[in-house]
C-alpha positions in Angstrom: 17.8 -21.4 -16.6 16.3 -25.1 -15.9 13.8 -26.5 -18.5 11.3 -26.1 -16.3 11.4 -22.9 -14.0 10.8 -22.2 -10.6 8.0 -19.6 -9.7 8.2 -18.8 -6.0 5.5 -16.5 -4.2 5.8 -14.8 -0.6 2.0 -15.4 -0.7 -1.0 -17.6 -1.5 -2.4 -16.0 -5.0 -6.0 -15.9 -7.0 -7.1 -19.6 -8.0 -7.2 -18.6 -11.2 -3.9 -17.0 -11.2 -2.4 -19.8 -9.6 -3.4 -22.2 -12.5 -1.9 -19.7 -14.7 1.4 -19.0 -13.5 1.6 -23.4 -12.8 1.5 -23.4 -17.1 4.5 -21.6 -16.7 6.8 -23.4 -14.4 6.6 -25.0 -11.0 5.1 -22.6 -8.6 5.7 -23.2 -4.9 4.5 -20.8 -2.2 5.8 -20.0 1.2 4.5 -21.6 4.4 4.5 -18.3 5.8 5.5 -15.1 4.6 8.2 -14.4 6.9 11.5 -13.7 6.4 12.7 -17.1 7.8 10.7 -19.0 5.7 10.6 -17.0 2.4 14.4 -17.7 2.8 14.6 -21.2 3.9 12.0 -22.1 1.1 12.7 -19.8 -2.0 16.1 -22.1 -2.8 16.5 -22.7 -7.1 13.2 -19.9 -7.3 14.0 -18.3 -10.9 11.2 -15.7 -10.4 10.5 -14.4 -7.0 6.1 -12.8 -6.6 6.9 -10.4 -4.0 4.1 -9.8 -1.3 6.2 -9.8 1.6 9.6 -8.2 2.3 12.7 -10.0 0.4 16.1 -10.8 2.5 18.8 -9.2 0.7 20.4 -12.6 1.1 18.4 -14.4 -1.6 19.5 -12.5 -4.2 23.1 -12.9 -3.5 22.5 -16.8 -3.3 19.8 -17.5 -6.3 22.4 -17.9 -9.0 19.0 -18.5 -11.1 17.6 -16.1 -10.3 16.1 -14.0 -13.0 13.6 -11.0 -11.3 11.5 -10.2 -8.4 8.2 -9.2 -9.6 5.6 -7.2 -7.4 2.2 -8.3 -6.7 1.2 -4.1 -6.1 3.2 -0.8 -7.1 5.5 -0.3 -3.9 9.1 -1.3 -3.8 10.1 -0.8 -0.3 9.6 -5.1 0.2 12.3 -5.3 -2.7 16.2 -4.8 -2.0 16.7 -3.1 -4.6 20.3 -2.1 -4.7 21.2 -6.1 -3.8 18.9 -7.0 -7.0 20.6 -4.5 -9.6 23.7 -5.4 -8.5 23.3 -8.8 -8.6 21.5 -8.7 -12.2 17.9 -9.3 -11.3 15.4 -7.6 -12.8 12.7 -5.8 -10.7 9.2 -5.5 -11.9 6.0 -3.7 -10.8 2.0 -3.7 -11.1 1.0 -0.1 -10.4 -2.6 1.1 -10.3 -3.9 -2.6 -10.7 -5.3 -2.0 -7.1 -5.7 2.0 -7.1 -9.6 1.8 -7.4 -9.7 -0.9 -4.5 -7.1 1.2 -2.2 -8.9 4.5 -3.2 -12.7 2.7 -2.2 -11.1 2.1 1.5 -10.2 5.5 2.2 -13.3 6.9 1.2 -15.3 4.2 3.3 -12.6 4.4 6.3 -13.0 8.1 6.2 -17.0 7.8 6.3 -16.9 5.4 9.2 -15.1 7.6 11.3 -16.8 10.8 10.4 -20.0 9.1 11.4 -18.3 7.6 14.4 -19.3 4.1 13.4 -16.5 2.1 15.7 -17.8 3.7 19.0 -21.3 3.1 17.6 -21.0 0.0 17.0 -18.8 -0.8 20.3 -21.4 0.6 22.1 -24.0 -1.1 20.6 -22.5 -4.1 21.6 -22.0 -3.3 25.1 -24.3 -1.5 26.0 -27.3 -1.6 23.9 -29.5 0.4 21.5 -29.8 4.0 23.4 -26.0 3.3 24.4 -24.9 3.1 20.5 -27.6 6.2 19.7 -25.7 9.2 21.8 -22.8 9.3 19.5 -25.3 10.1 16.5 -25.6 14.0 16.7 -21.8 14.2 16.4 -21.7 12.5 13.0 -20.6 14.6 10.1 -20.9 14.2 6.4 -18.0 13.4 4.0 -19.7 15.5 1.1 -18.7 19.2 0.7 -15.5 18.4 2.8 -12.1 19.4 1.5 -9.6 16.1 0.8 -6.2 16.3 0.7 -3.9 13.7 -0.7 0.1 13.5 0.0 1.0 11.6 -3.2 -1.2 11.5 -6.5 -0.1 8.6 -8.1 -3.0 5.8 -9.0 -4.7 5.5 -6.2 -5.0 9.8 -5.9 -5.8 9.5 -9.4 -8.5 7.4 -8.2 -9.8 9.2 -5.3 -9.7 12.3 -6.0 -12.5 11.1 -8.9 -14.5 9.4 -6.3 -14.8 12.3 -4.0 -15.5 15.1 -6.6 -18.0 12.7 -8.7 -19.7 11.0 -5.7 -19.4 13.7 -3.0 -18.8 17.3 -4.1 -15.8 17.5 -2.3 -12.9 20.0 -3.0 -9.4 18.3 -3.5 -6.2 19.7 -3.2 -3.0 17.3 -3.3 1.4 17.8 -2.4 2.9 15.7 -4.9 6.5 15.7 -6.5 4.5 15.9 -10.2 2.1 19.0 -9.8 2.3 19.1 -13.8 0.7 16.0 -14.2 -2.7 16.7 -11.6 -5.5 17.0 -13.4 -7.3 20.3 -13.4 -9.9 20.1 -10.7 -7.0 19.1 -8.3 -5.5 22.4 -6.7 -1.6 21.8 -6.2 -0.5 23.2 -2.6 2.5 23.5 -0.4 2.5 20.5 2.4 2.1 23.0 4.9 -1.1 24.1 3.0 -2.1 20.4 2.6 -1.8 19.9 6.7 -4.1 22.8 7.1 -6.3 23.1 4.6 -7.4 18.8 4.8 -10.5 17.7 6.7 -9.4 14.3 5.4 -6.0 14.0 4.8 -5.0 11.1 3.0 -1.6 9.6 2.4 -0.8 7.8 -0.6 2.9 8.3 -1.0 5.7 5.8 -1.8 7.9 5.0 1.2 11.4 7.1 0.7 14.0 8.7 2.1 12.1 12.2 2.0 9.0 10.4 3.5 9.9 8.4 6.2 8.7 10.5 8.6 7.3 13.3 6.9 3.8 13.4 9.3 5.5 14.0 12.5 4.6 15.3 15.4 4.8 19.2 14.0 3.1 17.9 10.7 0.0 16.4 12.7 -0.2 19.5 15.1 -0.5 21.8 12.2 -3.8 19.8 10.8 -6.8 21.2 11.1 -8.5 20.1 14.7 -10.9 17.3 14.0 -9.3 16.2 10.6 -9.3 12.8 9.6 -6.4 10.6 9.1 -6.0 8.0 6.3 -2.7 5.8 5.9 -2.9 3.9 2.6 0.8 4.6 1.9 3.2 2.7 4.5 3.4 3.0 8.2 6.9 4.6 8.7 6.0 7.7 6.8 3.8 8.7 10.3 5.4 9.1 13.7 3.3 7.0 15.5 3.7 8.1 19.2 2.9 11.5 17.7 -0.2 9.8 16.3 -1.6 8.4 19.3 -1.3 11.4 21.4 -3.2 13.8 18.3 -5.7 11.0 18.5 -6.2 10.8 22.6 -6.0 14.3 23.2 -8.8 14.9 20.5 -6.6 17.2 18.4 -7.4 14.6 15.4 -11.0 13.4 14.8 -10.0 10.0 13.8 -7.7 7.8 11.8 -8.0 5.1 9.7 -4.4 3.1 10.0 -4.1 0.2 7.0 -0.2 0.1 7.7 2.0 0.4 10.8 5.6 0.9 11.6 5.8 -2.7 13.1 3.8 -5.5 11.1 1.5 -7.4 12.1 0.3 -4.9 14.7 1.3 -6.4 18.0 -2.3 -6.9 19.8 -1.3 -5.2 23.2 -0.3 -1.8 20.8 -1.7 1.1 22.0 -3.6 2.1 19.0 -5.6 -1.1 20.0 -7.0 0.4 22.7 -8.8 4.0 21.0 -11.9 3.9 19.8 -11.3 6.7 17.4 -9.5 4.6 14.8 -10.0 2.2 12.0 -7.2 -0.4 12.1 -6.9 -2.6 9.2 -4.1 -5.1 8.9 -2.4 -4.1 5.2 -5.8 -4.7 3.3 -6.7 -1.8 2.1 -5.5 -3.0 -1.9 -7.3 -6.6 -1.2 -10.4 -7.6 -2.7 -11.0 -10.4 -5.3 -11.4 -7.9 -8.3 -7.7 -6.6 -7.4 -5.9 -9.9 -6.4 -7.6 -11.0 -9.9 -6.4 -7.4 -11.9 -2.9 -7.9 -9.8 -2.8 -11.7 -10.8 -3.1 -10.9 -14.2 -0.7 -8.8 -14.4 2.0 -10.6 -12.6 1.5 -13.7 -14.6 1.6 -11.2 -17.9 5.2 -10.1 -16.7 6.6 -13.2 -15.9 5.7 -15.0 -19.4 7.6 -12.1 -20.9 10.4 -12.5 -18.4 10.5 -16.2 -18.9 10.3 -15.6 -22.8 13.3 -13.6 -22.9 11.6 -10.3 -23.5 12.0 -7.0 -21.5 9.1 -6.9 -18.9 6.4 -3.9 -18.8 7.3 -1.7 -15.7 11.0 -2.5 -15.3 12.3 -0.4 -12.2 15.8 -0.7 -13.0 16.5 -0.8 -16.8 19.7 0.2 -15.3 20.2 -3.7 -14.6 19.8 -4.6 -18.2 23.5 -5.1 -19.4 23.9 -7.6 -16.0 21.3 -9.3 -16.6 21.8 -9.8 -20.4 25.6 -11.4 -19.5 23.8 -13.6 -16.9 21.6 -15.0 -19.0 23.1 -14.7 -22.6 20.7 -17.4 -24.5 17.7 -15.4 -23.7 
């Protein structure tokens, strides 16, 4: 490893994180965080702040290169197999922005129930009285029944939100039902579907979720539920989406992640007035760029120190990476 080493980042980071990860090494950050120039312009990077998905091709050609560490919790952006085989450490922030994610999905939920984007759209368009007439269809979030696919963090963090704040029942499908806390009732996904007024996801993207909310999945929801996608875009069939949300089987959706990003602005989702469409920002705000910062820069010192990092995701890498770098 150089004397001084190279910190490369798929994104622009907190100021203050930024001054702290430049005490480190030399930090340089992409031009744009696509996969042409995170490649052309991550050449001699040591550690690799992933906000963006990784070519497998760097880590076969960044001899230096010591880990990828991940500004969030999912590890879909990271080759995995290409970094374990090649030595490199993978690292992880979870539940740094669980509070943040878990805010949008209540607030995305609220919008929709009280039909806020045709409100507003109309208002805009067409005035005052224009905007009123979609106010007796508004519903209240309290008292409702949320379901969350996933209870990692962020379900954690929301189901606490909506039984604190709102009175609502929560019941959650998760691979862990040992670990829910009591107030959560552990179902079936078939019970989740049908039981949900507001059915959020929050799963990792994996082989036994890509896909999972397909068209029989959304079908078997309640009519008029609500949709929330904090989790990634491929675990929903999207055509399957669209025609739940045109045909008024779904009440709404609030869509933070899509099967093709960025959103191309001719998509059809564009064009309903039932949704809230956010563009992958559902874990941004300053407190949790700040909280993720922090915790990036935390892993990286210990990297660069020649500690084991918190949250390794493959301590299976260990004996690699050890005869890689031998003086650390």
């Amino acid at each position: 490893m150089p004397e001084t080493p190279v910190i490369f980042s798929t994104h622009s980071l907190h100021p203050d994180v930024t001054t702290d990860l430049a005490r480190l090494g030399t930090l340089k950050t992409a031009s744009a965080p696509t996969p042409e120039a995170i490649l052309a312009e991550s050449v001699g990077a040591n550690i690799i702040i992933v906000r963006a998905p990784i070519p497998p091709e760097i880590v076969t050609r960044e001899q230096g290169l010591m880990a990828t560490v991940r500004h969030g919790a999912g590890l879909d952006m990271i080759p995995m197999e290409a970094c374990t085989e090649a030595g490199v450490m993978v690292t992880n922030a979870p539940g740094a922005n669980a509070v943040t994610v878990a805010e949008h999905a209540i607030w995305s939920a609220m919008s929709l129930l009280r039909k806020n984007p045709m409100v507003t759209r109309d208002l805009h368009e067409g005035g005052w009285e224009h905007g009123r007439r979609h106010a007796a269809f508004g519903q209240e979030i309290s008292g409702r029944t949320l379901g969350i696919l996933g209870f990692g963090n962020i379900g954690t963090a929301l189901a606490g939100m909506a039984q604190n704040g709102f009175g609502m029942s929560v019941i959650s499908h998760t691979r862990s039902p040992d670990k829910l806390p009591e107030t959560v009732e552990s179902v079936s996904l078939p019970e989740l579907l049908k039981r949900a007024d507001i059915l959020v996801l929050s799963c990792p993207l994996t082989d036994a979720t890509r896909g999972l909310i397909d068209r029989a999945a959304i079908q078997s929801m309640k009519s008029g539920a609500i949709l929330v996608n904090v989790a990634r875009g491929p675990v929903v069939e999207e055509d399957a989406l669209i025609e739940a949300l045109q045909s008024g089987h779904l009440g709404g959706a609030a869509i933070d992640v899509f099967a093709k990003q960025p959103l191309p602005i001719d998509h059809p989702l564009m064009a309903l007035g039932n949704v809230v469409l956010t563009p992958h920002i559902a874990g941004l705000t300053q407190e949790s760029m700040l909280r993720l910062g922090r915790k990036v820069t935390e892993i990286t010192g210990q990297i660069l120190a020649g500690h084991t990092p918190d949250n390794l995701c493959n301590p299976e890498v260990l004996p690699t990476y050890k005869a890689r770098f031998p003086a650390l």
